[in-house]
N, C-alpha and C positions, 0 to 999 in steps of 0.2 A: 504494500500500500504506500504510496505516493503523500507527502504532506505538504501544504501550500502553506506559505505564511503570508496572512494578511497585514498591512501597517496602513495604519489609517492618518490621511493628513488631515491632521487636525487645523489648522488654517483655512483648508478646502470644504470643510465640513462646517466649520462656524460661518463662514461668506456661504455658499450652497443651501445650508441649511436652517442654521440657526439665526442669522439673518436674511436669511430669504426673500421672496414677495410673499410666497405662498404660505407662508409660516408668519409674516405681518397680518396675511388676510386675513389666517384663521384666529390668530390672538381680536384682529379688531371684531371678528365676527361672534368674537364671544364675551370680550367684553362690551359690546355695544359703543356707543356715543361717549360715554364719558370717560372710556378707556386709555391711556396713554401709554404708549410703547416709548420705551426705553432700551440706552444703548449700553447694555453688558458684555463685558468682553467673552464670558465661556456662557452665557445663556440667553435665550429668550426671555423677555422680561416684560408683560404690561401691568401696570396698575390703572385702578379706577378708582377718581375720584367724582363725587357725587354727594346727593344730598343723604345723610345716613338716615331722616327721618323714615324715608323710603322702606331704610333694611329694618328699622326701628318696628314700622308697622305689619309688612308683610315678607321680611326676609328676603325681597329680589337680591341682591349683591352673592348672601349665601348659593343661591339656587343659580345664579349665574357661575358662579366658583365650580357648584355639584354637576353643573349639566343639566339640569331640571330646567325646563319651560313649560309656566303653568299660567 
């Protein structure tokens, strides 16, 4: 049996991936409007800021975080 060794460029994978388009869309598409992507150097990163009365009453923020749309 034959073994391959893989090396992963890590430089090609943070531009490629981690900063993406595609990896931008999906962070804005999940945090919505109030979302703000940010520039980390080894990750993908949004935050959302907004009004907390919102999470206060009916927990939208959480349920955006979970994946839940309700």
């Amino acid at each position: 049996m034959q073994f391959q060794k893989f090396v992963l460029n890590k430089k090609a994978f943070r531009d490629q991936i981690l900063k993406g388009a595609a990896t931008a869309a999906l962070l804005e598409a999940i945090a919505g409007e109030d979302g703000v992507s940010e520039d980390a150097p080894s990750r993908a990163r949004t935050r959302v800021y907004g009004d907390l009365s919102d999470e206060a009453q009916n927990g939208t923020l959480s349920r955006k975080i979970g994946g839940w749309r309700l």
